[in-house]
Residue frames as a rotation matrix with the C-alpha (Angstrom) as fourth column:
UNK 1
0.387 -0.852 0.353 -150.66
-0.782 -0.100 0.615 -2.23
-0.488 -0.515 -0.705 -80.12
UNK 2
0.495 -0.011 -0.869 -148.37
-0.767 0.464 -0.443 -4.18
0.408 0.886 0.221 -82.01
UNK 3
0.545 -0.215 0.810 -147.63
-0.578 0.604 0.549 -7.65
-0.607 -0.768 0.204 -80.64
UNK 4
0.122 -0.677 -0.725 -144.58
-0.960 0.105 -0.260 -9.62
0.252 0.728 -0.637 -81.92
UNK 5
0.943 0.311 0.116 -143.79
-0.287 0.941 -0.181 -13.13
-0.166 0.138 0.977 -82.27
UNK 6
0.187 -0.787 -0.587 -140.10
-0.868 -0.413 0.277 -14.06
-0.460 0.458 -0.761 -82.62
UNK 7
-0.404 -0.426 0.810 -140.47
0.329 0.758 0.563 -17.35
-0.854 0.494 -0.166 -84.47
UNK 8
0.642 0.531 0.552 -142.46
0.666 -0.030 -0.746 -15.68
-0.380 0.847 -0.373 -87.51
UNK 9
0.489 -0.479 -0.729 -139.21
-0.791 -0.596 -0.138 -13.55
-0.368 0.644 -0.671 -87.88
UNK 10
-0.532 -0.732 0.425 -137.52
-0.576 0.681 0.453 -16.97
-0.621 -0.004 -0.784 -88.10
UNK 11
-0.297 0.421 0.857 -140.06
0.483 0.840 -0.246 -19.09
-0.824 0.341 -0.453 -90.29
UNK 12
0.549 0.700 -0.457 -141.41
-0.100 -0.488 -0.867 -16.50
-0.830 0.522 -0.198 -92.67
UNK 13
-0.488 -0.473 -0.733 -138.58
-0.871 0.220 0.438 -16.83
-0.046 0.853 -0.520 -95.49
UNK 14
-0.977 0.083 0.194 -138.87
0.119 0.975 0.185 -20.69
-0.174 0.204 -0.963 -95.38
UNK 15
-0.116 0.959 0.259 -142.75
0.500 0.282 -0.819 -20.61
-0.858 0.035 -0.512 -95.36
UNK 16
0.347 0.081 -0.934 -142.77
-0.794 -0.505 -0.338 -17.77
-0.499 0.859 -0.111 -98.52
UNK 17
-0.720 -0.566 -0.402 -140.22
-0.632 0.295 0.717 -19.80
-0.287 0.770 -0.570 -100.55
UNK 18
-0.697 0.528 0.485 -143.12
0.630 0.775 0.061 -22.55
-0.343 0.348 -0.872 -100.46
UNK 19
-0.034 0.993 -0.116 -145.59
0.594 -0.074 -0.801 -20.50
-0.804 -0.096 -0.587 -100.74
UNK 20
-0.045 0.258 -0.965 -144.59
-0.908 -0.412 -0.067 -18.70
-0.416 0.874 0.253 -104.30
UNK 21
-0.861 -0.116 -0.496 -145.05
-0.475 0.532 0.701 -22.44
0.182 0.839 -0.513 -105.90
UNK 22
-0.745 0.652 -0.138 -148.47
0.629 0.756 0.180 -23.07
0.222 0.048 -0.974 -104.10
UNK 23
-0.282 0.537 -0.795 -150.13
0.194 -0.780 -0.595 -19.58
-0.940 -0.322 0.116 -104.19
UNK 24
0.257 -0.043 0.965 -151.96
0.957 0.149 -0.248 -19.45
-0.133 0.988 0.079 -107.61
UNK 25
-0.654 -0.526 0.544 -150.92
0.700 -0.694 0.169 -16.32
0.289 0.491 0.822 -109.65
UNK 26
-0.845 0.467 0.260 -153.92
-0.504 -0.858 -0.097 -13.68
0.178 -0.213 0.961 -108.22
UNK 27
0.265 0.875 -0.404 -157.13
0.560 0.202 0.803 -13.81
0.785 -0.439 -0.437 -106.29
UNK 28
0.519 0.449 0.727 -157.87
-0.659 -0.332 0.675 -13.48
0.545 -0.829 0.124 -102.21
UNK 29
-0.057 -0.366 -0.929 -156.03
0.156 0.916 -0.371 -15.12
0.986 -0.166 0.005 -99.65
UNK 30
0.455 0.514 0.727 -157.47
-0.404 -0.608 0.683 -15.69
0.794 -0.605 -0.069 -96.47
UNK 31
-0.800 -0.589 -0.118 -154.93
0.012 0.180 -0.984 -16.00
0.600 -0.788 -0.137 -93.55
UNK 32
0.588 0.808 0.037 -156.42
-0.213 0.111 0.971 -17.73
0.780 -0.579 0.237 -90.40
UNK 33
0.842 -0.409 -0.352 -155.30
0.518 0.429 0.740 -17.30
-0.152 -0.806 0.573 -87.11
UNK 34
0.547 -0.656 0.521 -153.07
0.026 -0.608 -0.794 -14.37
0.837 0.447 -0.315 -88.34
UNK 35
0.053 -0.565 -0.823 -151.76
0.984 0.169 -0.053 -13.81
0.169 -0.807 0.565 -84.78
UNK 36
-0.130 -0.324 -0.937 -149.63
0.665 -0.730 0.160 -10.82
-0.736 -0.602 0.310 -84.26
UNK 37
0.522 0.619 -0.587 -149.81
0.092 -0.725 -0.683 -9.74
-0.848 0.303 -0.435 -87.86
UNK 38
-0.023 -0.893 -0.449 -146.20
-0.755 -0.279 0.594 -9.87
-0.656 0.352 -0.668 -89.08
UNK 39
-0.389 -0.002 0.921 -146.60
0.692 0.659 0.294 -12.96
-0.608 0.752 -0.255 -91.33
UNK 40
0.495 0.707 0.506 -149.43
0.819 -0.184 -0.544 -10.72
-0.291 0.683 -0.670 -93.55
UNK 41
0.566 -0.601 -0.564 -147.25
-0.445 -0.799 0.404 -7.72
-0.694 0.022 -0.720 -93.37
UNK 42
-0.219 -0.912 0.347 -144.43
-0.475 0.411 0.778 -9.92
-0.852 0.005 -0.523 -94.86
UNK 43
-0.439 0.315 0.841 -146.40
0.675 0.734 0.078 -12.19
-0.593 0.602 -0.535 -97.12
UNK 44
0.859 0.511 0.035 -148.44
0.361 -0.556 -0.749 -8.88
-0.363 0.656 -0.662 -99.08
UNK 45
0.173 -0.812 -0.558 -144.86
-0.565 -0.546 0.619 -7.37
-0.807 0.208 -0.553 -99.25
UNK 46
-0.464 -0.713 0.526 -144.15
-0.225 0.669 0.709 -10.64
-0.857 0.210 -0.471 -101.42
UNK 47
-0.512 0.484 0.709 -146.97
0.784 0.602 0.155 -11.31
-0.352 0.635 -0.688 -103.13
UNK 48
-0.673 0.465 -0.576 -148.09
-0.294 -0.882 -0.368 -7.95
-0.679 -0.078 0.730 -104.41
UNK 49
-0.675 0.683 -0.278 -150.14
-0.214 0.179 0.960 -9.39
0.706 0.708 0.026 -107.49
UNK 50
-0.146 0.700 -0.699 -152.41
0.853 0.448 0.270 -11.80
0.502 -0.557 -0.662 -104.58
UNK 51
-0.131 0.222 0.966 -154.79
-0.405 -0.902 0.152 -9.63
0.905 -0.371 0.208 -102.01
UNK 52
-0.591 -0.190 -0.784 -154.21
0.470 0.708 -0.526 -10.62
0.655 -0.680 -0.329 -98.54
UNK 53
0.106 0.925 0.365 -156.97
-0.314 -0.317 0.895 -10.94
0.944 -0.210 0.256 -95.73
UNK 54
-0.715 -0.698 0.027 -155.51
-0.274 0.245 -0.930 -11.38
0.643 -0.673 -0.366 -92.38
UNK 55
0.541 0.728 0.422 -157.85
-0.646 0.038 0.762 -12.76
0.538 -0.685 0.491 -89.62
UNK 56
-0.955 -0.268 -0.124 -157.64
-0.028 0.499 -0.866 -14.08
0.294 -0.824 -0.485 -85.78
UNK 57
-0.079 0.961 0.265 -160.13
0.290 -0.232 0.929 -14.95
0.954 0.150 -0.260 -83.49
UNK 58
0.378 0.201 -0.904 -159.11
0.918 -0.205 0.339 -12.51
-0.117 -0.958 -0.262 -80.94
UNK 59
0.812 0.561 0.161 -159.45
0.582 -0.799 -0.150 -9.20
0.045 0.216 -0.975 -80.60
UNK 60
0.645 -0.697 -0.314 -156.16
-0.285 -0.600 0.747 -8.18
-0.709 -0.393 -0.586 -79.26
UNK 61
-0.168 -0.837 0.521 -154.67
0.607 0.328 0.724 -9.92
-0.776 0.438 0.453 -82.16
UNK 62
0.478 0.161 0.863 -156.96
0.722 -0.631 -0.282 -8.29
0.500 0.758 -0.419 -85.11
UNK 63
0.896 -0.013 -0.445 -155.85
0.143 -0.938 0.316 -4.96
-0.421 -0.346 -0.838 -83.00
UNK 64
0.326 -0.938 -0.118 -152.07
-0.084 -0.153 0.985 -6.07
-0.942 -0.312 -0.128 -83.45
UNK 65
0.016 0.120 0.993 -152.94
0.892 0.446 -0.069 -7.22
-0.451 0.887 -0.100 -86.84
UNK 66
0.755 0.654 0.043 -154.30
0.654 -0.748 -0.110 -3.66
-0.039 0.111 -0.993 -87.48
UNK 67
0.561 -0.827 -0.031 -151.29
-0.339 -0.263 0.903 -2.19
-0.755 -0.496 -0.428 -85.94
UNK 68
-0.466 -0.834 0.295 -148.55
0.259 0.190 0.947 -4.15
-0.846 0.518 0.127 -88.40
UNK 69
-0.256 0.165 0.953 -150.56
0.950 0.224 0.216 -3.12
-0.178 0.960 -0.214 -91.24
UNK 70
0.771 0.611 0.179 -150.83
0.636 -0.756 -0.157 0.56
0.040 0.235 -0.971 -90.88
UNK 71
0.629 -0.775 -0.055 -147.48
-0.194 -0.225 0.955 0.61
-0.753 -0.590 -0.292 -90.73
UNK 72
-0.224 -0.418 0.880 -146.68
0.562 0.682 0.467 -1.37
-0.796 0.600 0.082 -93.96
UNK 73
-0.041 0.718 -0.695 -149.09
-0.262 -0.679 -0.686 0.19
-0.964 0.154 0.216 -95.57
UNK 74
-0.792 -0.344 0.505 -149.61
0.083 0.758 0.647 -2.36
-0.605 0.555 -0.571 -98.41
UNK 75
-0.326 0.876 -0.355 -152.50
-0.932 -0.360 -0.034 -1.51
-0.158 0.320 0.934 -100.85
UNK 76
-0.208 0.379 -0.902 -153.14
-0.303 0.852 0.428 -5.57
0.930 0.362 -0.062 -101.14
UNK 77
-0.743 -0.100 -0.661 -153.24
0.548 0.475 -0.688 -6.09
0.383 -0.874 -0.299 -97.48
UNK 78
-0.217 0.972 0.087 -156.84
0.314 -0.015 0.949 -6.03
0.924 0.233 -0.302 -96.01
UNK 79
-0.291 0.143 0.946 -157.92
-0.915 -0.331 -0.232 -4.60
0.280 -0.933 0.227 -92.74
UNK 80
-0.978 -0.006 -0.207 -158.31
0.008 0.998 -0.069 -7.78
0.207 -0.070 -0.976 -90.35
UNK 81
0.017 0.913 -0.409 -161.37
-0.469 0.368 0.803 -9.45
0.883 0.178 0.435 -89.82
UNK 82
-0.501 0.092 0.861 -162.57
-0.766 0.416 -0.490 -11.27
-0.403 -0.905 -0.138 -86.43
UNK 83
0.462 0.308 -0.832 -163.07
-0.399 0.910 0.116 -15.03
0.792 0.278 0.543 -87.90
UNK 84
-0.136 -0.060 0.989 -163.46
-0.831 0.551 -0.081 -17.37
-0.540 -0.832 -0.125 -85.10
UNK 85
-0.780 -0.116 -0.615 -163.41
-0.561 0.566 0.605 -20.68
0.278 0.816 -0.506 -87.48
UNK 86
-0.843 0.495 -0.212 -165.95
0.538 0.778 -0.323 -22.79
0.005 -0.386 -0.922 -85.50
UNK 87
-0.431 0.656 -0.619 -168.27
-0.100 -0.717 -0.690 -19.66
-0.897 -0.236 0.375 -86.07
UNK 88
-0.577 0.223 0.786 -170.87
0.705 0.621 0.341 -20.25
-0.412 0.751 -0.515 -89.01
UNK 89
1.000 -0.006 -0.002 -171.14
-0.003 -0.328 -0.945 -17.81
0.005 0.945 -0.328 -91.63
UNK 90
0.234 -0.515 -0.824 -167.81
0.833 -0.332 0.444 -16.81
-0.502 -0.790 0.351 -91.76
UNK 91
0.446 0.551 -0.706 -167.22
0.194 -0.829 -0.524 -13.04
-0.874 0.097 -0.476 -92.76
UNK 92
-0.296 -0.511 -0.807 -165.37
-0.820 -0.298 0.489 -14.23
-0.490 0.806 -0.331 -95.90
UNK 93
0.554 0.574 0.603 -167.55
-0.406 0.819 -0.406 -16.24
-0.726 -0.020 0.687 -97.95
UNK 94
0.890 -0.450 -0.078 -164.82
0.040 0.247 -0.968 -16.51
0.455 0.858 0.238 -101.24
UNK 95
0.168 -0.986 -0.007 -160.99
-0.570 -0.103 0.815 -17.14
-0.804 -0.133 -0.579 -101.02
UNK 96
0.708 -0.445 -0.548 -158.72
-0.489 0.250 -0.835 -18.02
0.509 0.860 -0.041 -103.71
UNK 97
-0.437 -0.800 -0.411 -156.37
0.214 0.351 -0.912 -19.66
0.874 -0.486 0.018 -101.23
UNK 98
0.846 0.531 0.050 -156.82
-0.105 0.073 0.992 -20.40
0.523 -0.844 0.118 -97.74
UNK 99
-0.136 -0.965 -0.222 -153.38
0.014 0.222 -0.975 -20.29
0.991 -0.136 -0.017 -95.52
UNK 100
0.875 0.325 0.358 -153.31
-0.245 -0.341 0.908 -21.08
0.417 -0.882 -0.219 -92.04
UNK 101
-0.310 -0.928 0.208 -149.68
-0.258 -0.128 -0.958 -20.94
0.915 -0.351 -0.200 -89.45
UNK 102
-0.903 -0.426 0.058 -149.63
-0.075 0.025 -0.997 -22.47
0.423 -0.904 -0.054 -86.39
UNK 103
-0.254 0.845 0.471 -153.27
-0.950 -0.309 0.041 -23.36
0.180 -0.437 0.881 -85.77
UNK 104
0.480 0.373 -0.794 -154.03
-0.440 0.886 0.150 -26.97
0.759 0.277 0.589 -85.64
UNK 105
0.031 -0.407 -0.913 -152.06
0.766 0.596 -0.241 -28.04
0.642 -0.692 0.330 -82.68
UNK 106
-0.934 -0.125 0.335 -152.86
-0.109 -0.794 -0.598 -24.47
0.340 -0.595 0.728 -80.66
UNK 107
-0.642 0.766 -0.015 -156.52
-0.744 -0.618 0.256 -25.88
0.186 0.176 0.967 -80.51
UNK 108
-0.200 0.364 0.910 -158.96
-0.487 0.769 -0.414 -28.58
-0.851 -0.525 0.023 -80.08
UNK 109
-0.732 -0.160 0.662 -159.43
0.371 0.721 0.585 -31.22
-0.572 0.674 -0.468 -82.58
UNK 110
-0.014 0.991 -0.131 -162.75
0.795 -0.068 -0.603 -29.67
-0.606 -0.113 -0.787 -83.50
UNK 111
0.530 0.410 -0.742 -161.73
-0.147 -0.818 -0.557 -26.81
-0.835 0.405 -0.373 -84.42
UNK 112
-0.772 -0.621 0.133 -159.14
-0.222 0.460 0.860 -28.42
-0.596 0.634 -0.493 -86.98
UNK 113
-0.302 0.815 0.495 -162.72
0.838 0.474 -0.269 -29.86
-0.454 0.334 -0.826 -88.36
UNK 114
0.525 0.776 -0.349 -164.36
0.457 -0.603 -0.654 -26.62
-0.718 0.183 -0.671 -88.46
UNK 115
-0.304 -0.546 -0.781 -161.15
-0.753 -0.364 0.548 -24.74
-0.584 0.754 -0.301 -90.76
UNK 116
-0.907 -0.268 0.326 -161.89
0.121 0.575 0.809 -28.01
-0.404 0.773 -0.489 -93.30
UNK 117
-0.162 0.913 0.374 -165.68
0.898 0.294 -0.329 -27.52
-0.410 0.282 -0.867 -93.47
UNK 118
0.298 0.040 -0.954 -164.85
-0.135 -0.987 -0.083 -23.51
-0.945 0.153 -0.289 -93.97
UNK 119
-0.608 -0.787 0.106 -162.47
-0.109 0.215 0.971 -24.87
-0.787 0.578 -0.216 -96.26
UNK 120
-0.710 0.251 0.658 -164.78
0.680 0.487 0.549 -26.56
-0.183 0.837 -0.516 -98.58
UNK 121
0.368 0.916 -0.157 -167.48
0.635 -0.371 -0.678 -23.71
-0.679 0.150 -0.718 -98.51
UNK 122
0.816 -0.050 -0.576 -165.59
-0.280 -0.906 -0.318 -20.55
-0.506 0.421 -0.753 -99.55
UNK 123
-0.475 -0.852 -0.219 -162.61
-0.372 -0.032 0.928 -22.40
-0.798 0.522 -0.302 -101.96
UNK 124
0.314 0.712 -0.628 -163.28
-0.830 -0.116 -0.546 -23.05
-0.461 0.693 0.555 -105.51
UNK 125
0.949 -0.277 0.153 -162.45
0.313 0.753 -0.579 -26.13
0.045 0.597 0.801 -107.61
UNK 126
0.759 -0.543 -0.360 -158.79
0.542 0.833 -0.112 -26.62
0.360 -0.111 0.926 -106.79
UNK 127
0.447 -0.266 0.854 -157.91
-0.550 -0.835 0.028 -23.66
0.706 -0.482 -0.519 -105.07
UNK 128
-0.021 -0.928 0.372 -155.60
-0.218 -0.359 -0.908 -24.21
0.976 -0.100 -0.195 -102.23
UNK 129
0.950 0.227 0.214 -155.66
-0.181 -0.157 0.971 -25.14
0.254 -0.961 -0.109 -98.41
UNK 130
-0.073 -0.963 -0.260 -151.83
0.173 0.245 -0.954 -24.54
0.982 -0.115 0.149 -97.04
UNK 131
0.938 0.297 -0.181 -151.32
0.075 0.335 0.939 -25.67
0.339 -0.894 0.291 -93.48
UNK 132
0.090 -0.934 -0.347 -148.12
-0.122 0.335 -0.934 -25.20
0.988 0.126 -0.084 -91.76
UNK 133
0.552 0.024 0.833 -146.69
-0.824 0.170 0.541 -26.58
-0.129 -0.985 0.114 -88.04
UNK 134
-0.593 -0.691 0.414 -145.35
-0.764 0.645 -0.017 -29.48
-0.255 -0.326 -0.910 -86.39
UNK 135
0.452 0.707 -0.544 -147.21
-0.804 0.587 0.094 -32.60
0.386 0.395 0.834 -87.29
UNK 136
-0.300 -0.227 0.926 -146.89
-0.262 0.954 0.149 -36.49
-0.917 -0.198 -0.346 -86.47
UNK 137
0.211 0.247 -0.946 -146.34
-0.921 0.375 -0.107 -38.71
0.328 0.893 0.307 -89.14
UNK 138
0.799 0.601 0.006 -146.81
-0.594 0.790 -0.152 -42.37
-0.096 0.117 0.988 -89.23
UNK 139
0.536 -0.843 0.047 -143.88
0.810 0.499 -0.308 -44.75
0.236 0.203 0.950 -88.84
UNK 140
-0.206 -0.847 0.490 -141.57
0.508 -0.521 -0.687 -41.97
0.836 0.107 0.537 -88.74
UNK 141
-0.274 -0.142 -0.951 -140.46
0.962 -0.053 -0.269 -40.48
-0.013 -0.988 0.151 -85.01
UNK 142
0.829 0.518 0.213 -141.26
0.408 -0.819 0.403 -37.35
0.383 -0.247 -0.890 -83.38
UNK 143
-0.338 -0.779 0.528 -138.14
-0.101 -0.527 -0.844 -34.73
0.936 -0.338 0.099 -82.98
UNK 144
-0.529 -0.250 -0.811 -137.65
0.833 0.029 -0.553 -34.42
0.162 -0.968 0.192 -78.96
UNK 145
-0.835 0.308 -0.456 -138.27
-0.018 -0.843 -0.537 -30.64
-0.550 -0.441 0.710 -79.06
UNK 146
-0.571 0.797 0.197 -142.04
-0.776 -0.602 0.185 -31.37
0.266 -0.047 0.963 -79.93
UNK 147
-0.214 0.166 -0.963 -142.25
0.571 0.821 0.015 -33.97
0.792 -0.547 -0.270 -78.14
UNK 148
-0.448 -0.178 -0.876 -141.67
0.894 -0.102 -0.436 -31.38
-0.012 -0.979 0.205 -75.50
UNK 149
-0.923 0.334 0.191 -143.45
-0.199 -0.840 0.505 -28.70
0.329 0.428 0.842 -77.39
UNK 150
-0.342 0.858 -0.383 -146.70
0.023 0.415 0.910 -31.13
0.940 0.302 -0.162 -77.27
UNK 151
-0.133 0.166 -0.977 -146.33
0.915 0.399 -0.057 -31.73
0.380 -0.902 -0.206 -73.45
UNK 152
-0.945 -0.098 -0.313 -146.02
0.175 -0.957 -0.229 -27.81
-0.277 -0.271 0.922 -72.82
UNK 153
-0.504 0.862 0.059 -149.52
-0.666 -0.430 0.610 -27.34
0.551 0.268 0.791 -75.15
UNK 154
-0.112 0.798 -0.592 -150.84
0.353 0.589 0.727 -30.44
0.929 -0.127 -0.348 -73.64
UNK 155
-0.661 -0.181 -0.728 -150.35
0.750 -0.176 -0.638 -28.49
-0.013 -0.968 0.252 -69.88
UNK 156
-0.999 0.039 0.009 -152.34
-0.024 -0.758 0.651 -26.23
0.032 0.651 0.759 -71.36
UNK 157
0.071 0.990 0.121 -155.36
-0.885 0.119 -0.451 -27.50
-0.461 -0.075 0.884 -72.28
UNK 158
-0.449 -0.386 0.806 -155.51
-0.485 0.863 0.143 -31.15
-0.750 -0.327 -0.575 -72.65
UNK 159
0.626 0.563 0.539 -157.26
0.366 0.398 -0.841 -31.00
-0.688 0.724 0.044 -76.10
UNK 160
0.361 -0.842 -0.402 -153.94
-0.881 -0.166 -0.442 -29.74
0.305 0.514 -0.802 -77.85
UNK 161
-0.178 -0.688 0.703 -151.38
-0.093 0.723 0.684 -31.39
-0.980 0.057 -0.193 -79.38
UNK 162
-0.773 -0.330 -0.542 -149.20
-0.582 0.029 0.813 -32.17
-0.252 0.944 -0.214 -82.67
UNK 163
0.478 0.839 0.260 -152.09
-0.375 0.462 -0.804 -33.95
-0.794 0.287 0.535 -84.80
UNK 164
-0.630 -0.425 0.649 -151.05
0.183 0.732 0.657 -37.06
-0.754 0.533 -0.384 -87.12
UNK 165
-0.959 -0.241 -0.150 -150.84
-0.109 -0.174 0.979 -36.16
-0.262 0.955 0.140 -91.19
UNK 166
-0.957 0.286 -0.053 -153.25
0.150 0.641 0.753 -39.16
0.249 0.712 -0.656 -91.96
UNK 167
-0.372 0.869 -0.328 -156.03
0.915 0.283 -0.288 -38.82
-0.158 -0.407 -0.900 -89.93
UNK 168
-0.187 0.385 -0.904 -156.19
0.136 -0.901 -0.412 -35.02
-0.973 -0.200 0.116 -90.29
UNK 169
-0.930 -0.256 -0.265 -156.00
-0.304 0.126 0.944 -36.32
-0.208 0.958 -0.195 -94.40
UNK 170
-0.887 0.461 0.026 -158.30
0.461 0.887 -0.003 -38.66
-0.024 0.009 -1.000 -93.97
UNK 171
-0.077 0.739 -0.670 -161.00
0.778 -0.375 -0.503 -35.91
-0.623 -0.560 -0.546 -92.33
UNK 172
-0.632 -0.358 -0.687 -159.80
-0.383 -0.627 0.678 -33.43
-0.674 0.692 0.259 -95.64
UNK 173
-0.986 0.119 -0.119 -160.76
-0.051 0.463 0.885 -36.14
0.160 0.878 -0.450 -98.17
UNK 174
-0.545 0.801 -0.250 -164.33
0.835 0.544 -0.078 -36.32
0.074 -0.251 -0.965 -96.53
UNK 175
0.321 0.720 -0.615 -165.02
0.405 -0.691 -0.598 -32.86
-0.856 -0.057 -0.514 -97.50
UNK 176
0.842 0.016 0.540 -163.49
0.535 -0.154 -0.830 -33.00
0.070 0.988 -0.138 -101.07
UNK 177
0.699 -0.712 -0.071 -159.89
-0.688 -0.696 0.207 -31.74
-0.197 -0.096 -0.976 -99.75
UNK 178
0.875 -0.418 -0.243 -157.39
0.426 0.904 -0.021 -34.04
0.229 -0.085 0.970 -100.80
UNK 179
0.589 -0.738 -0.328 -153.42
-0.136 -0.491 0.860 -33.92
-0.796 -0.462 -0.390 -99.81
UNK 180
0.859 -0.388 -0.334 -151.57
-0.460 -0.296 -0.837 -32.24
0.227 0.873 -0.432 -102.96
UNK 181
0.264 -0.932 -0.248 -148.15
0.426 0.344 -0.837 -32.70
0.865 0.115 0.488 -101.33
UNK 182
0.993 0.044 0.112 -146.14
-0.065 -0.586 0.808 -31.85
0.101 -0.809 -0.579 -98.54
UNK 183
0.499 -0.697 0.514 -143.00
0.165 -0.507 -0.846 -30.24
0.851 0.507 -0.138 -97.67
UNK 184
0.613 -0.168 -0.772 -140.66
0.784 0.249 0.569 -30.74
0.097 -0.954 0.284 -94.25
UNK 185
0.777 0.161 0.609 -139.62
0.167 -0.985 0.047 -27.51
0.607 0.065 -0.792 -93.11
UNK 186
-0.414 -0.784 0.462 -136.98
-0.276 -0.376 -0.885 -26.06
0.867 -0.494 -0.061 -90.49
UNK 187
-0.659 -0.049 0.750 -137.11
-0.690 -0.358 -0.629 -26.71
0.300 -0.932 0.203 -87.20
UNK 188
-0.864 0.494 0.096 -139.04
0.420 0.814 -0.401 -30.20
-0.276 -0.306 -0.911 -87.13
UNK 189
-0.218 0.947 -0.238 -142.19
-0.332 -0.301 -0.894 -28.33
-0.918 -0.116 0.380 -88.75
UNK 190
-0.581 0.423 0.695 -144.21
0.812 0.358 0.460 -29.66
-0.055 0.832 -0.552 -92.14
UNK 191
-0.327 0.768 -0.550 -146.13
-0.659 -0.603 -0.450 -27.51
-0.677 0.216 0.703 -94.58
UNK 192
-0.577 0.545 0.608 -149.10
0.702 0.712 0.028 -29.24
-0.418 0.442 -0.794 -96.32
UNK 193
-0.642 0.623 -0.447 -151.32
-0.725 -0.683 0.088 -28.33
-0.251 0.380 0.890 -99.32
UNK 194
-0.045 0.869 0.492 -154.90
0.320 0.480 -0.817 -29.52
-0.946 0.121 -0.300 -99.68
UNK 195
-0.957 0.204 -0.205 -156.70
-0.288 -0.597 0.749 -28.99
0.031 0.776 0.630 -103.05
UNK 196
-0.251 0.923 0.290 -160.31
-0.486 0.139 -0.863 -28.34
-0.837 -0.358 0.414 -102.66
UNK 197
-0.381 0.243 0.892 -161.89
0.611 0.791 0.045 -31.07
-0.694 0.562 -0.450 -105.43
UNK 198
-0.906 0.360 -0.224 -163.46
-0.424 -0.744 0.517 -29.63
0.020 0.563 0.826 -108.71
């Protein structure tokens, strides 16, 4: 069953436009935390040269995942996968690029950790890690509406919440990820690219 999302009809231009200047030119990209599906749908449409690997770790997403892609019917766009990130193998050991949407502040700090240690296994010498969301940054305020965004995830579960650039930099560089650049987005969100060290 296909499940929908109606900010990823609203973010997906802006997130592509970055992503044709920090997707290299062909390989594997492995979407984590695909969701409903409609980003990978959208993103294989764009990138036909790149081959796109959608994973979630939940079933009812890989279904919906499943669902927006049999529908597209993209010959670069991979059947999903069930990658829980905090799970060790995971069932893609290689990526040319590594993109995750909206995970890091849906989650516990921990698992933020576990996507960087994935990070550094299966990317090669300066391959990609592209991160997008809301973030905190140092010195510089926090928009209201995720201010109230944070308090809504922190009702949740009290181990969410917007996570701050430096420190989540800081915890990159200690597995050979440094921060390439980054890029402020619509709607009070930041996209960031790692590069995995050669």
């Amino acid at each position: 069953m296909k499940l929908r999302a109606p900010a990823a009809g609203r973010n997906r231009g802006p997130i592509a436009a970055v992503l044709r200047e920090w997707l290299p030119a062909s390989g594997l990209v492995l979407e984590l935390a695909s969701g409903t599906g409609e980003h990978a749908v959208h993103f294989a449409r764009n990138f036909p040269q790149l081959t796109w690997q959608p994973s979630d770790w939940d079933s009812k997403a890989v279904a919906s995942i499943a669902a927006w892609g049999a529908d597209g019917r993209r010959p670069n766009l991979r059947e999903p996968v069930l990658l829980d990130v905090v799970d060790v193998p995971w069932p893609v050991e290689h990526a040319d690029a590594l993109l995750s949407i909206n995970l890091v502040h849906i989650s516990p700090w921990e698992v933020s950790l576990a996507l960087l240690d994935g990070a550094a296994r299966v990317l090669p010498p300066e391959a990609p890690l592209i991160l997008y969301g809301p973030w905190r940054v140092t010195d510089e305020p926090v928009a209201e509406s995720n201010l109230a965004f944070e308090a809504q995830l922190k009702a949740r579960d009290e181990r969410f919440g917007l996570r701050e650039v430096g420190a989540f930099a800081a915890e990159a560089e200690n597995r050979g990820l440094r921060l390439a650049e980054q890029r402020v987005m619509p709607a009070n969100n930041r996209m960031l690219l790692f590069r995995r060290a050669g």
